[in-house]
N, C-alpha and C positions, 0 to 999 in steps of 0.2 A: 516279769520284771516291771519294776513300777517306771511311771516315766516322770523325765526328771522335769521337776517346774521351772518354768522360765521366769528368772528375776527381772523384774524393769530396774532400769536406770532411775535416778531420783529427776531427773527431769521430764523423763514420761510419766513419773506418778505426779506430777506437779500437773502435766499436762491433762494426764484423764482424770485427776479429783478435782482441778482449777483451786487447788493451796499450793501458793506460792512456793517456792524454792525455800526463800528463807525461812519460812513457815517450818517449811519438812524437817530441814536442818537443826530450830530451832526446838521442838516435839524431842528429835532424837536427843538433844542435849538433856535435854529434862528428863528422859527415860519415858517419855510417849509411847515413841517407836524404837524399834533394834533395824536398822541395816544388818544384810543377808552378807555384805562382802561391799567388796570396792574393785571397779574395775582396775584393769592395770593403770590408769592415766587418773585412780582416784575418785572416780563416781562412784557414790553409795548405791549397793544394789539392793532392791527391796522385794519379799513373797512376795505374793499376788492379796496375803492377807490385809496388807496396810492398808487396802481400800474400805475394810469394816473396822479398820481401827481409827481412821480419820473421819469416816461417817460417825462414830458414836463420839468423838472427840469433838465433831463439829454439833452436835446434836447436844452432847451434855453440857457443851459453853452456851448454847440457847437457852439451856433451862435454868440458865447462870449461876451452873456448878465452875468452881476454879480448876485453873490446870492441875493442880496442885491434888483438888479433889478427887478430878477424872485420875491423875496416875497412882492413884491408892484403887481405884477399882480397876482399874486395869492391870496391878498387880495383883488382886486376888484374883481376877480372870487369868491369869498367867501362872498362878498356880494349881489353875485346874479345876477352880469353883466360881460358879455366878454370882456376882457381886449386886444381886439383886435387891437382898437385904439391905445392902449398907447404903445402894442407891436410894431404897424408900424410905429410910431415915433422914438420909440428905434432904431430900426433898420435901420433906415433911418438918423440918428446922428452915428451910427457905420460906415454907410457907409461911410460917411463925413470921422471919423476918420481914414480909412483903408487907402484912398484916401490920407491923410495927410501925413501918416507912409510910404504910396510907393515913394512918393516926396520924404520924408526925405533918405529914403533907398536908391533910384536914385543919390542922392545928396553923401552920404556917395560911393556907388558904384564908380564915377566917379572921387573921392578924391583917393578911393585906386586902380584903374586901375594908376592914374596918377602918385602916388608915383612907383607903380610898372613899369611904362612902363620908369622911370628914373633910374632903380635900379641901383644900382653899387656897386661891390664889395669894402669894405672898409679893406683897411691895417693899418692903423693909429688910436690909441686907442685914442681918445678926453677924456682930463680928466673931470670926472664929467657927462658923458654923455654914454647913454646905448647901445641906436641903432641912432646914428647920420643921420640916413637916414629918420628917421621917429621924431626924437628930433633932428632934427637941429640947433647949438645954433650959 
């Protein structure tokens, strides 16, 4: 006979992953996570799995995939395939965008090296204008 698993409470899995309560609750509403049951008085009871489902949830928001992103891979892992693929595509379109955001940021960098390498002390209040150095009308 196999032996039966013991559910935690959602407050000890709050307690041994350190995410929050509202966190946990907030996962399950998205479809994150599945609670196992609820106790009688209403605690979600959870496997003993959520702990590698909240490590890879906490790990793919590092690599600044969306919630949104991670519960499409975690539904093809819940169908019983490794959602490997579609993680290295992901990742590989983030990269694109990082690459994009440091252009942009180079581009922005180079605007204010430029206004700053002309700075000048302003005496004269232009009406209607804040910082004429940077709204020059």
């Amino acid at each position: 006979m196999l032996a039966q698993e013991t559910l935690k409470q959602i407050g000890v899995v709050a307690k041994e992953s350190g995410i929050p309560i509202k966190t946990i609750r907030y996962y399950e509403e998205l479809g994150l996570l599945k609670a196992s049951g609820r106790t009688e008085g209403g605690f979600r009871l959870f496997n003993s799995d959520v702990f590698a489902r909240l490590n890879f949830i906490k790990r793919a928001q590092s690599l600044g995939l969306s919630l949104l992103e991670i519960k499409e891979f975690l539904n093809v892992h819940d169908q019983g395939d490794l959602p490997c693929d579609h993680i290295q595509a992901k990742l590989t379109d983030k990269i694109a965008e990082i690459e994009y955001q440091i252009e942009q940021l180079q581009v922005l960098k180079l605007e204010l090296e430029g206004l700053l390498s002309g700075w000048e002390a302003v005496y004269e209040i232009p009406e209607n204008t804040i910082c004429p150095i940077i709204d020059p009308t």
